[in-house]
ZAFILUM-49474 format. One line per field, with one value per atom (N, C-alpha, C): x, y, z; atom name. Coordinates in steps of 0.02 Angstrom, whole numbers, plus 50000, padded with zeros to 5 digits. Layout:
N
x	(X:...)
y	(Y:...)
z	(Z:...)
atom	(CA:...)
END
This chain:
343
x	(43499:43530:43599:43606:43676:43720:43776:43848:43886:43943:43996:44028:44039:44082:44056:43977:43960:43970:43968:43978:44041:44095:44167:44174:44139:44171:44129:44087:44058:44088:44118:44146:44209:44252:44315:44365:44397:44438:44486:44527:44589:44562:44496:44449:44449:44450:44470:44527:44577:44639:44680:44666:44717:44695:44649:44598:44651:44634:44664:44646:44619:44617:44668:44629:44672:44730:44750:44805:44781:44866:44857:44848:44799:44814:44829:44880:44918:44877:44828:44792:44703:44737:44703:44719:44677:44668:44685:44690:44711:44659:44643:44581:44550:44591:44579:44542:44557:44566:44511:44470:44415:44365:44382:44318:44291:44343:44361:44301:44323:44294:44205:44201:44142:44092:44119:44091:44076:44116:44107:44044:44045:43982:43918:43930:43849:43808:43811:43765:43725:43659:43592:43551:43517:43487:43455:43447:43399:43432:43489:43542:43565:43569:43589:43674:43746:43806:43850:43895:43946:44013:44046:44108:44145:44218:44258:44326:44339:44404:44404:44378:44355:44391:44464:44503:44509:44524:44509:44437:44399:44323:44319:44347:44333:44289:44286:44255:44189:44191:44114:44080:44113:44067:44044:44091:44068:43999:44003:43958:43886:43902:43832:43812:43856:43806:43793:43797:43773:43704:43693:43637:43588:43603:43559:43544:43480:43449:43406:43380:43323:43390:43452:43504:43528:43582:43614:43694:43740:43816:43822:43858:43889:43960:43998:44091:44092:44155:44191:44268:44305:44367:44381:44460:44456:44508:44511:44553:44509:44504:44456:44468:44533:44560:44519:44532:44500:44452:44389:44311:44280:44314:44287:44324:44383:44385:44325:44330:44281:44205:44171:44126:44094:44134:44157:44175:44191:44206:44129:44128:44038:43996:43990:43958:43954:44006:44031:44012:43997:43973:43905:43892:43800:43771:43808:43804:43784:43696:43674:43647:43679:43663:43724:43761:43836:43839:43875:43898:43953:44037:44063:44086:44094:44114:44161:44197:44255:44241:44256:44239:44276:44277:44320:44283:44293:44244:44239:44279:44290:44234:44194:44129:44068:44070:44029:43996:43932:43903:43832:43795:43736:43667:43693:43662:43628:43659:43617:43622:43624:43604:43548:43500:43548:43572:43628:43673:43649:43636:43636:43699:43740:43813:43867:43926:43995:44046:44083:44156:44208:44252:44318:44373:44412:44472:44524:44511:44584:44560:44618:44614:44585:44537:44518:44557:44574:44606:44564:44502:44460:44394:44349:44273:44234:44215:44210:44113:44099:44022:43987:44011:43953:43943:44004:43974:43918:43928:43867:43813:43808:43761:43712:43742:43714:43711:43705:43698:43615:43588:43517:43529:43477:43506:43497:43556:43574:43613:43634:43678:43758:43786:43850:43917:43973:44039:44079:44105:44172:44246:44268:44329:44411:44443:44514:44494:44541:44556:44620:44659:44695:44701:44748:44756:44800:44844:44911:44919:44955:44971:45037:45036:45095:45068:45109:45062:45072:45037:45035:44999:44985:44958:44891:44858:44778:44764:44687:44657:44596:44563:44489:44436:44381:44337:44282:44243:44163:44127:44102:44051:43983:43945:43863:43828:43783:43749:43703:43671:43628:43612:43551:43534:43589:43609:43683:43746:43753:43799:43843:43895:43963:43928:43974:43999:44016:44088:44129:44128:44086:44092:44116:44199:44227:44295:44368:44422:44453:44483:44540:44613:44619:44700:44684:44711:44730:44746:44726:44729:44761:44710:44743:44804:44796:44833:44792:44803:44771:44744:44670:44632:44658:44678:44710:44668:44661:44644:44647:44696:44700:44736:44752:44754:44826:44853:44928:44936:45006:45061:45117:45149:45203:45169:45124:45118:45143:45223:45263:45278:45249:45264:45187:45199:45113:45093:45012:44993:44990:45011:45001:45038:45050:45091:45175:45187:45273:45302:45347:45372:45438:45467:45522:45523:45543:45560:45611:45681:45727:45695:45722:45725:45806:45819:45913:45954:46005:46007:45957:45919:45858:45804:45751:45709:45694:45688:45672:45620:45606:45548:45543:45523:45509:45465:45392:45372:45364:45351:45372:45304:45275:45205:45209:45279:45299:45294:45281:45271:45268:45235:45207:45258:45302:45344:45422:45407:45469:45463:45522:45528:45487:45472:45465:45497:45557:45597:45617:45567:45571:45633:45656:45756:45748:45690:45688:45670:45618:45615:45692:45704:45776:45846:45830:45903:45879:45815:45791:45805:45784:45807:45844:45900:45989:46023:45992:46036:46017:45974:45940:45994:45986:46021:46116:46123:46193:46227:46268:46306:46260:46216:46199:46221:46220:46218:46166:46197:46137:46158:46102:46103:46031:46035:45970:45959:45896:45810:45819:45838:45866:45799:45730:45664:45680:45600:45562:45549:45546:45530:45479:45471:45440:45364:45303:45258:45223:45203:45212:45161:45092:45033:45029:45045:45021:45081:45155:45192:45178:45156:45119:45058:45015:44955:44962:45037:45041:45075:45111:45142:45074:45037:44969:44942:44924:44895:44916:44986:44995:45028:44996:44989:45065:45113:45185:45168:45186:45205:45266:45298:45384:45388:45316:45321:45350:45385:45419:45412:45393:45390:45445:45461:45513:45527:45531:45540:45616:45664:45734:45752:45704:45729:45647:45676:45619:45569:45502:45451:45484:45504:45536:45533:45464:45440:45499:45505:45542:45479:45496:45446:45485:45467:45528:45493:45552:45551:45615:45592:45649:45634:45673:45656:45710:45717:45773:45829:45851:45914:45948:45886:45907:45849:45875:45812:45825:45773:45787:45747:45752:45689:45703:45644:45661:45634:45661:45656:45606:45573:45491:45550:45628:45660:45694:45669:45719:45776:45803:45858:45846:45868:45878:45924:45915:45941:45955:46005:46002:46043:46042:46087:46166:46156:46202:46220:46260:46242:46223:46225:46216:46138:46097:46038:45999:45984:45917:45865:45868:45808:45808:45860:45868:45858:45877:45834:45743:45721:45652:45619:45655:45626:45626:45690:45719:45646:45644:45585:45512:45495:45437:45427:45506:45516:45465:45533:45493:45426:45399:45342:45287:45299:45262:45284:45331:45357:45305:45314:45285:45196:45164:45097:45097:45130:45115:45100:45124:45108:45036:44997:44919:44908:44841:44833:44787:44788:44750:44694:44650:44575:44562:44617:44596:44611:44618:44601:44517:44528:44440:44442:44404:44393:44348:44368:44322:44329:44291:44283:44268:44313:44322:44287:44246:44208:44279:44269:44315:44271:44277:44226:44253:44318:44328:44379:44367:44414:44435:44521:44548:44545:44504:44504:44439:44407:44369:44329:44261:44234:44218:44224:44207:44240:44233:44276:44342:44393:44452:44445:44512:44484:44532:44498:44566:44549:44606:44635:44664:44625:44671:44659:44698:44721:44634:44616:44578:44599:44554:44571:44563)
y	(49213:49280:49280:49329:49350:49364:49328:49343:49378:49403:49443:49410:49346:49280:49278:49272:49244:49314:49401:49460:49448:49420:49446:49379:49331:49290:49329:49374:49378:49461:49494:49537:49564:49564:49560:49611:49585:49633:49667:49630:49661:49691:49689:49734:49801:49828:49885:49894:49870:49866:49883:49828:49841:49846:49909:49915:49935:49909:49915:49972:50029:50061:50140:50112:50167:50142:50062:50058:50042:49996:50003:50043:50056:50113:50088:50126:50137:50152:50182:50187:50169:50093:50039:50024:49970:49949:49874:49823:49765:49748:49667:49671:49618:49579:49551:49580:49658:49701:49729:49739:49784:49735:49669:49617:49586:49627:49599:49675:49740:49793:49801:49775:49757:49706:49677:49603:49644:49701:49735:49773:49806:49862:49827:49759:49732:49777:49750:49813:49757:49781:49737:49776:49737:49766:49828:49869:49927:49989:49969:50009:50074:50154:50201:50187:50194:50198:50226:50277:50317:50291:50303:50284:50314:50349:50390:50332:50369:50367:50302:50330:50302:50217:50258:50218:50176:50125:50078:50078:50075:50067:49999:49944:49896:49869:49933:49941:49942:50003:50029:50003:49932:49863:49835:49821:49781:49795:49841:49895:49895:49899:49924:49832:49823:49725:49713:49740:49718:49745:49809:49851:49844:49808:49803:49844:49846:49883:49922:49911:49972:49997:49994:50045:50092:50115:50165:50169:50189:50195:50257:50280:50370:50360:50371:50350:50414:50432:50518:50501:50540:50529:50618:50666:50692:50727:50658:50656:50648:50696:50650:50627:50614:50553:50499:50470:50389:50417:50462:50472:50460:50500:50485:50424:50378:50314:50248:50284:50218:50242:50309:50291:50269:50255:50252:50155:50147:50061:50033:50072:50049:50050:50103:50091:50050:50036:49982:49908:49911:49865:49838:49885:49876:49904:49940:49958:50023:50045:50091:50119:50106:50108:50133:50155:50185:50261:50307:50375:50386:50400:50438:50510:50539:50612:50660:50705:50706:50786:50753:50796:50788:50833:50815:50781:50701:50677:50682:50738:50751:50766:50812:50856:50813:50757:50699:50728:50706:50724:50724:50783:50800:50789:50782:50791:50733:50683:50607:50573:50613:50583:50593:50562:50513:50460:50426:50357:50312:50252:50178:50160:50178:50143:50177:50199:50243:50181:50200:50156:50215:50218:50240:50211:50236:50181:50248:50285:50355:50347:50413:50426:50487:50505:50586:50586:50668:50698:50662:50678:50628:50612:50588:50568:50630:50658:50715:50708:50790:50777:50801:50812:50793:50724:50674:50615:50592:50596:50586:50625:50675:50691:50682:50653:50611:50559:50513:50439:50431:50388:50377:50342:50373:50335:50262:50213:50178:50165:50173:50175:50136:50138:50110:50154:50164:50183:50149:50139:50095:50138:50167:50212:50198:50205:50228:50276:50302:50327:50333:50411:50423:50397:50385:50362:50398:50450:50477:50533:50606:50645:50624:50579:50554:50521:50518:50464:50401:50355:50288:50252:50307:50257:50257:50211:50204:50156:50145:50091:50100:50031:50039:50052:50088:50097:50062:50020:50029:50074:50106:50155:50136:50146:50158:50223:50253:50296:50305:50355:50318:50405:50431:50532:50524:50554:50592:50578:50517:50557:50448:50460:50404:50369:50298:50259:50203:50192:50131:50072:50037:49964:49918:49932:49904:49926:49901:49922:49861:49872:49826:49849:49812:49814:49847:49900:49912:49990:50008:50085:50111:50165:50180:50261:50275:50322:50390:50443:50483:50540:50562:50613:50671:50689:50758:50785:50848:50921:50903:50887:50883:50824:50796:50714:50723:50642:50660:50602:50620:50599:50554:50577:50513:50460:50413:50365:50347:50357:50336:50386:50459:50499:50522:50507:50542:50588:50590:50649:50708:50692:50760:50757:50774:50759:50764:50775:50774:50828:50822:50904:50913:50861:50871:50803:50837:50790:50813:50751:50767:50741:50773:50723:50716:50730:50715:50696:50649:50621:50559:50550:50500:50511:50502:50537:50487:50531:50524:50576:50562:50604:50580:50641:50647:50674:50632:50688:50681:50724:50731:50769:50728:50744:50816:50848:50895:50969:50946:50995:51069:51082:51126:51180:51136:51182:51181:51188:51196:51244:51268:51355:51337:51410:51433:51388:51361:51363:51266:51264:51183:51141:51190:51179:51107:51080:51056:50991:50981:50917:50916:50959:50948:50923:50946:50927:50838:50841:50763:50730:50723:50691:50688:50735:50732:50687:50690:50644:50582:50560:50510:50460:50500:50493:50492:50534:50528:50467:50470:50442:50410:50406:50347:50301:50294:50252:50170:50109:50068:50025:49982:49917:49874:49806:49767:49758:49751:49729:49663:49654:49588:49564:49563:49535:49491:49473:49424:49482:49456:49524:49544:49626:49682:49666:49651:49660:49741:49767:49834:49852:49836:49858:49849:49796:49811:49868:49865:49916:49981:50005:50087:50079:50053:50035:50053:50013:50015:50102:50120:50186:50240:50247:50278:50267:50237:50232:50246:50269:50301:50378:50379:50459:50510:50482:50532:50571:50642:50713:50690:50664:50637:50591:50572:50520:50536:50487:50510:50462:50484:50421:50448:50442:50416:50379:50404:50364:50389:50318:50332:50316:50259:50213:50200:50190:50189:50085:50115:50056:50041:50079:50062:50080:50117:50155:50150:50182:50185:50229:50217:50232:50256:50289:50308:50371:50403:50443:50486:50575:50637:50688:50718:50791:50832:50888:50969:50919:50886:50866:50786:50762:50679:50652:50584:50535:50482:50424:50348:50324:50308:50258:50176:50135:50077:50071:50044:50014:49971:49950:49883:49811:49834:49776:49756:49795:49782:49814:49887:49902:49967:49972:50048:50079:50136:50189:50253:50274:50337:50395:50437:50486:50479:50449:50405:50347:50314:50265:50280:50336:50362:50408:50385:50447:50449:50487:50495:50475:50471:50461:50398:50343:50285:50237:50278:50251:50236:50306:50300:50265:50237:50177:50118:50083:50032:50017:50073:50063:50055:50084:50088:50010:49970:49902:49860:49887:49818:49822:49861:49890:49847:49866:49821:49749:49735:49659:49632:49678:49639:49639:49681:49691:49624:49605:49536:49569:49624:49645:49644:49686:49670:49702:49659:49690:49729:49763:49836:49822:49754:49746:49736:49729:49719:49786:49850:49921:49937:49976:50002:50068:50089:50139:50173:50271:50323:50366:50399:50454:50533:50573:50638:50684:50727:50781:50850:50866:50909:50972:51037:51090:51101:51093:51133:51181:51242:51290:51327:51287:51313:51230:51196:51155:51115:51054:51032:51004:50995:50992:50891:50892:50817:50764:50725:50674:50637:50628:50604:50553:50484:50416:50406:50387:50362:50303:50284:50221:50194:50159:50137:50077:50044:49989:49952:49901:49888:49870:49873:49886:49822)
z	(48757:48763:48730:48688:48670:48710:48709:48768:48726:48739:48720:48697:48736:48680:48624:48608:48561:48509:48529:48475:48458:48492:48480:48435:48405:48359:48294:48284:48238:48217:48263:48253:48223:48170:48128:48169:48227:48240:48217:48175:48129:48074:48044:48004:48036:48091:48127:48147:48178:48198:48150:48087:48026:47965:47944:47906:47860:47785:47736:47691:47735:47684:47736:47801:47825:47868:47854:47878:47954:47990:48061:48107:48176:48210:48299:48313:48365:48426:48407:48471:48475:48500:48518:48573:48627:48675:48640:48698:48697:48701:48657:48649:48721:48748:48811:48858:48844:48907:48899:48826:48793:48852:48810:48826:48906:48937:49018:49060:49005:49021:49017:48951:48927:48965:48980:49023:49105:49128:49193:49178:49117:49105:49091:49102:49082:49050:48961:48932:48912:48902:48868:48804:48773:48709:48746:48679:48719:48741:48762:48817:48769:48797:48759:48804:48785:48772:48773:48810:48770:48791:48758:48731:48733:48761:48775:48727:48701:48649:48603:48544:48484:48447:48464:48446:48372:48365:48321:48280:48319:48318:48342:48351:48374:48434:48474:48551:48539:48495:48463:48434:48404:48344:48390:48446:48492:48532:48557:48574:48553:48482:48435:48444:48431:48427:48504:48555:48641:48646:48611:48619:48572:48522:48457:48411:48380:48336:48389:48419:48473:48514:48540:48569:48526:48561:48513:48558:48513:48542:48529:48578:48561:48574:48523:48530:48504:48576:48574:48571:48540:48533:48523:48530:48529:48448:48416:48355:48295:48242:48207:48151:48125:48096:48120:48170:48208:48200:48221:48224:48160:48108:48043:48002:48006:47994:48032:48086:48130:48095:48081:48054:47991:47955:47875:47880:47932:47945:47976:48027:48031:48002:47959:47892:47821:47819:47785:47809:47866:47895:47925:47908:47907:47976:47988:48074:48095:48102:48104:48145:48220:48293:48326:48283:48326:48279:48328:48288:48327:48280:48315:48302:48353:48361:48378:48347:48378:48430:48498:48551:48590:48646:48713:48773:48760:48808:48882:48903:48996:48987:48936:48932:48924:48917:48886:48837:48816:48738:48746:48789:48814:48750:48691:48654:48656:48660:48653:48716:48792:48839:48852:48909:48937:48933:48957:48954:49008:49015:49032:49064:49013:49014:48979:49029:49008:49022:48969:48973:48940:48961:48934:48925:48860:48852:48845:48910:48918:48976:49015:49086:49083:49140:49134:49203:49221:49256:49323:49317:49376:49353:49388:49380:49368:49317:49268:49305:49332:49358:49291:49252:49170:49169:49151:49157:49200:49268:49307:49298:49291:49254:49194:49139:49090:49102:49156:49159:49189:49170:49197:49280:49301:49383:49399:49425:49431:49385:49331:49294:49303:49258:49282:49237:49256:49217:49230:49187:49190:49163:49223:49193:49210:49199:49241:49272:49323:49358:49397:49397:49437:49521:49532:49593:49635:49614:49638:49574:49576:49554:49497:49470:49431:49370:49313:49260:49277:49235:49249:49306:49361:49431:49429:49397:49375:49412:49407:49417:49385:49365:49314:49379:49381:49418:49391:49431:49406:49453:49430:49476:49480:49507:49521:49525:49474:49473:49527:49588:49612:49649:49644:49634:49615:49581:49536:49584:49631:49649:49656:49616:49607:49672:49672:49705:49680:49712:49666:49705:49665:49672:49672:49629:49641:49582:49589:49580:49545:49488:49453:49420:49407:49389:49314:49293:49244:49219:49146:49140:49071:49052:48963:48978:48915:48919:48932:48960:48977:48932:48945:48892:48902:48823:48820:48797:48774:48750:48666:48641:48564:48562:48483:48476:48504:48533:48581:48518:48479:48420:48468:48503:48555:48603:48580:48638:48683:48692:48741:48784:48782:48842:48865:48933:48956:48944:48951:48913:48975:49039:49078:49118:49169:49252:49214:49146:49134:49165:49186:49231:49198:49151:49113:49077:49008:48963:48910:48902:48870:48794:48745:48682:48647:48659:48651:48705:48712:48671:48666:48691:48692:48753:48726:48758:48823:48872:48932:48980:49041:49054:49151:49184:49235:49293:49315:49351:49435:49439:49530:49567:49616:49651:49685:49697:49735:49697:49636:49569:49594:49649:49661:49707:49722:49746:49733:49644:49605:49582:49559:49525:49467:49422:49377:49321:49331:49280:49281:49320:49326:49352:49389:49414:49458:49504:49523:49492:49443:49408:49344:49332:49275:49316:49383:49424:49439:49458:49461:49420:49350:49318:49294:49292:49275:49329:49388:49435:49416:49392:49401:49328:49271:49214:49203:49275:49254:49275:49304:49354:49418:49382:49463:49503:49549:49586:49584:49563:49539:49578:49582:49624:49616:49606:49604:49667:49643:49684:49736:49799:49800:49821:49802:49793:49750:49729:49691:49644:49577:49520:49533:49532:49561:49506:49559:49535:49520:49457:49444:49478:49446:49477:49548:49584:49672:49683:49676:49701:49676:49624:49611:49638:49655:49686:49772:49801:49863:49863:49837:49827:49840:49776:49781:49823:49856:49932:49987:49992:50035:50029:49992:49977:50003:49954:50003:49957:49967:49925:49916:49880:49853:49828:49790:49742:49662:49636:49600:49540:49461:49432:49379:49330:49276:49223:49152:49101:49082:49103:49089:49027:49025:48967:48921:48847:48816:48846:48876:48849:48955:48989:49045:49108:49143:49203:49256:49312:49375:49396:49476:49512:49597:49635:49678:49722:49753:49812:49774:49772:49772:49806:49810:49857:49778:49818:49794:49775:49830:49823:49820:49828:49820:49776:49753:49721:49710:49726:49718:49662:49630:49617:49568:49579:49556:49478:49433:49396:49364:49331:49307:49302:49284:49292:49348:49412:49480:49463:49425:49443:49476:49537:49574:49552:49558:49520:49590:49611:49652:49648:49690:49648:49690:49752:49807:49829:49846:49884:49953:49988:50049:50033:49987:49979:50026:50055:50099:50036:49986:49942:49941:49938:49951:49982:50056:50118:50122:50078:50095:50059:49987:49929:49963:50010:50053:50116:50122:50180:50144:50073:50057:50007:49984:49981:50042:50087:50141:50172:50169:50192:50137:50076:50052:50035:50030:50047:50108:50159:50244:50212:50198:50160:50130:50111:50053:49972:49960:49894:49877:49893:49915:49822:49791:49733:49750:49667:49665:49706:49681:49686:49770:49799:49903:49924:49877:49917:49931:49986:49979:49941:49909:49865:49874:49872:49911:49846:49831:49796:49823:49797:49856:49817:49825:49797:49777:49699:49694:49675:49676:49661:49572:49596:49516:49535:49559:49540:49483:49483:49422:49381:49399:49355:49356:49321:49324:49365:49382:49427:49444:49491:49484:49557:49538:49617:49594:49651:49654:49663:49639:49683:49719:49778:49852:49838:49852:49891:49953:50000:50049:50073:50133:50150:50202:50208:50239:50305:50353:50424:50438)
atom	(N:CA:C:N:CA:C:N:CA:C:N:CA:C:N:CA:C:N:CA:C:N:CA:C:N:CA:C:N:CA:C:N:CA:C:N:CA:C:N:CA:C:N:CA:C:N:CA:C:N:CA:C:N:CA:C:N:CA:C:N:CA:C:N:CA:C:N:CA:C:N:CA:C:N:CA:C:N:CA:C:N:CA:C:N:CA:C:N:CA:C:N:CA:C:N:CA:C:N:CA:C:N:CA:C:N:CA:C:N:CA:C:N:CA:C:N:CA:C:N:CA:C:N:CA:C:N:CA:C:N:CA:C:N:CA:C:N:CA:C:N:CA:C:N:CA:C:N:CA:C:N:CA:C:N:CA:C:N:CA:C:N:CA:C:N:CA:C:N:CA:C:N:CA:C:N:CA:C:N:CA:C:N:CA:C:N:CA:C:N:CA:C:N:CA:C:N:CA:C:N:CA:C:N:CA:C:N:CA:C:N:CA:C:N:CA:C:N:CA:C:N:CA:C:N:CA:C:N:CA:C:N:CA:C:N:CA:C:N:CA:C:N:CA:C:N:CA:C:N:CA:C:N:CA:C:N:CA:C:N:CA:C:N:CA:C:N:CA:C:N:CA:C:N:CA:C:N:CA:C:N:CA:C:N:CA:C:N:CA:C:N:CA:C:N:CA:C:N:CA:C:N:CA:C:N:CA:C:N:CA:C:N:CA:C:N:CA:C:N:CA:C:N:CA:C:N:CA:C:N:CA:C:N:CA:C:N:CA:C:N:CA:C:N:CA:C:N:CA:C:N:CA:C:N:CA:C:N:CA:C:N:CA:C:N:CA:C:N:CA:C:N:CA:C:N:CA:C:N:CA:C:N:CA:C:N:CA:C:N:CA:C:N:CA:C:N:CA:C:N:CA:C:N:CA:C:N:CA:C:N:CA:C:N:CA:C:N:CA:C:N:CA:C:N:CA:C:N:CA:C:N:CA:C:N:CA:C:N:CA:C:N:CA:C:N:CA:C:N:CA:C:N:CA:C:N:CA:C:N:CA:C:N:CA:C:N:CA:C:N:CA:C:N:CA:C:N:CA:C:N:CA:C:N:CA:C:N:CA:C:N:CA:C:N:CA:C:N:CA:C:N:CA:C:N:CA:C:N:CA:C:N:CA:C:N:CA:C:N:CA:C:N:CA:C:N:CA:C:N:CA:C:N:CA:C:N:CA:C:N:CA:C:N:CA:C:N:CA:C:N:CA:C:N:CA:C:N:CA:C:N:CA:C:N:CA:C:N:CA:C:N:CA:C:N:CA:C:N:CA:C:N:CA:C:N:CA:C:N:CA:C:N:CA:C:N:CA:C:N:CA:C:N:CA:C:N:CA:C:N:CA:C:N:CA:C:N:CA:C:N:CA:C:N:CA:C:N:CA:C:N:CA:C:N:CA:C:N:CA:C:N:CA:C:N:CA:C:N:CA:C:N:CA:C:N:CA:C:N:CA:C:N:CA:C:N:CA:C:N:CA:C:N:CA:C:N:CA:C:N:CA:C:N:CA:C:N:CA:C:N:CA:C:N:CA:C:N:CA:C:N:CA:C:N:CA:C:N:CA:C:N:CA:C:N:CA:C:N:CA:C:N:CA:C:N:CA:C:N:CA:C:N:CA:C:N:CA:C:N:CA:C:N:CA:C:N:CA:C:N:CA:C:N:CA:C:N:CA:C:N:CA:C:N:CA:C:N:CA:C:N:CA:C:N:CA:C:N:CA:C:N:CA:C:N:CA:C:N:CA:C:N:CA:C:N:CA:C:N:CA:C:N:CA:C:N:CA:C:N:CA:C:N:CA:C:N:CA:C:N:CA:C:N:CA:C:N:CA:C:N:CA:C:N:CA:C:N:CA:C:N:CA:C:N:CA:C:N:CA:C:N:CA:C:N:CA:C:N:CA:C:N:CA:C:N:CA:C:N:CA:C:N:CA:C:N:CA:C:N:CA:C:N:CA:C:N:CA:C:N:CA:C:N:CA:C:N:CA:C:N:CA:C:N:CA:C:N:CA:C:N:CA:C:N:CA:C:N:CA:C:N:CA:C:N:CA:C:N:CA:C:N:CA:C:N:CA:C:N:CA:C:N:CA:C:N:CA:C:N:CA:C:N:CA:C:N:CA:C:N:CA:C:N:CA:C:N:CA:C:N:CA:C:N:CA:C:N:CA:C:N:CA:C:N:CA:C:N:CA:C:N:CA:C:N:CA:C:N:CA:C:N:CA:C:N:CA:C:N:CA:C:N:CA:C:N:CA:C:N:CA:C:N:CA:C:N:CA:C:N:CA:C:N:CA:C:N:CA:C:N:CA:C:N:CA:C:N:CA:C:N:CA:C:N:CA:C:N:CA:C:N:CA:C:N:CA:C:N:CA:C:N:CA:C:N:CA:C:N:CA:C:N:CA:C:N:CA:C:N:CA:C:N:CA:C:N:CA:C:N:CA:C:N:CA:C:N:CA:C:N:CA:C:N:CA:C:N:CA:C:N:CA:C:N:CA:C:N:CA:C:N:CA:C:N:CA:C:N:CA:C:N:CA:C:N:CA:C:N:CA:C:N:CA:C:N:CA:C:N:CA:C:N:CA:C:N:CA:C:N:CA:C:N:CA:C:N:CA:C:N:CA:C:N:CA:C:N:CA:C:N:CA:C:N:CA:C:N:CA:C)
END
């Protein structure tokens, strides 16, 4: 039997990554992280495929060689620069079991389901019930997923198809950047949940779980992140350096309405507690940041420290994981993923 070890030596990754005709592209996945993903979705010859964000095409070579000549790959991206380079590279390559398309894959791609096997390398807003819907039953997905109303707080899902209806099998550490509407040009600012973003004199960005009960005029995330930017109040972490994933992991799981995340600094998350009038938050390098030394916002980062200090910094993968039925509304129809602590 063919392993994945044995496709990924026969596969030219920097032949996609840094294709010389169209140059390097930026939005790629790590390839550790492809092959760690791939290895979860157990795909076998035969297997029909889809593919949520095209990327490189590197995913999709991979892909087309797991499933063979009797499978087929369906790679959706919603840019089609990357859709029509990646199929122009697979072709070139003798590779006539993959197509990509440029679509909005929240919608999946009914045309060539049903699917075996979903992987995504974006975040959808949540577990999209088209996808489940195009998956054959028992099936498997392998997605990110939201964890908390903020960017950045993901985790990879594997799911189980089983009558149409999810269940996650299990939870890991990780997470791409999130699926937009049209191709997103700044990699470094999220693609949704921003409730303010400066670009002078250097760009920065802020969003706040409380969104919902800020003016019109966004007075409440712009006063947030001006405090946060000015004159703060700073002080280090007197921890062990802040592990990122269990502490947004432990944050998201306990579900405060006053979660607060933050890009102060370029390539540099903070993560924290604000209200109207105060805000704390920490740093990816252990520096706190507040708008006091006396903050009530301060206090409640201090407590949400030791709290997970006393936890033991539990990783992503020792939450239990629930999926919540969403109708839709004013927005898409599909399930949420919880997270919480085991009893």
């Amino acid at each position: 039997m063919t392993t994945l070890a044995d496709i990924v030596e026969t596969v030219p990754e920097r032949h996609y990554t840094h294709h010389e005709g169209r140059g390097a592209t930026p939005h790629r996945s790590n390839p550790v992280v492809i092959h760690r993903e791939l290895t979860t979705l157990d795909v076998h010859p035969g297997m029909h495929v889809a593919e949520f964000g095209t990327g490189s095409g590197y995913s999709g070579a991979l892909l087309a060689q797991l499933v063979g000549p009797t499978g087929q790959v369906t790679s959706l991206d919603i840019d089609h620069y990357l859709t029509r380079w990646a199929n122009l590279i697979h072709h070139d390559r003798g590779l006539g079991n993959i197509r990509c398309h440029t679509a909005d894959g929240t919608a999946g791609f009914p045309e060539r389901a049903p699917y075996d096997r979903m992987v995504a390398w974006c975040t959808p807003l949540l577990l999209p019930q088209a996808w489940v819907e195009q998956m054959v039953d028992g099936g498997f997905i392998v997605t990110p997923l939201p964890v908390a109303p903020v960017p950045n707080m993901t985790v990879v899902a594997k799911i189980r198809i089983r009558d149409r209806q999810p269940e996650v099998e299990a939870v890991f550490t990780g997470g791409y950047i999130e699926a937009t509407a049209s191709p997103k040009g700044d990699l470094d600012l999220p693609g949704r949940w921003v409730d303010w973003e400066n670009r002078v004199p250097g760009p920065s960005w802020i969003s706040i779980a409380w969104r919902g009960k800020d003016d019109w005029q966004n007075s409440g995330a712009r006063t947030t992140l001006h405090r946060l930017l000015g004159d703060a109040y700073t002080e280090r972490y007197d921890g062990d350096e802040v592990d990122w994933p269990s502490w947004r992991t432990f944050l998201a799981a306990a579900g405060n309405p006053y979660l607060t995340m933050a890009g102060l600094k370029r390539d540099l998350w903070a993560l924290g507690h604000s209200t109207r009038t105060t805000a704390a938050v920490i740093q990816q390098d252990g520096t706190i940041l507040a708008d006091r030394p006396n903050s009530p916002s301060l206090e409640v980062l201090r407590v949400w420290l030791r709290n997970w200090e006393t936890a033991g910094r539990p990783a992503p993968e020792s939450y239990v994981p629930s999926l919540v039925r969403c109708e839709g509304g004013d927005g898409p129809a599909g399930w949420d993923l919880r997270l919480s602590r085991s009893s």
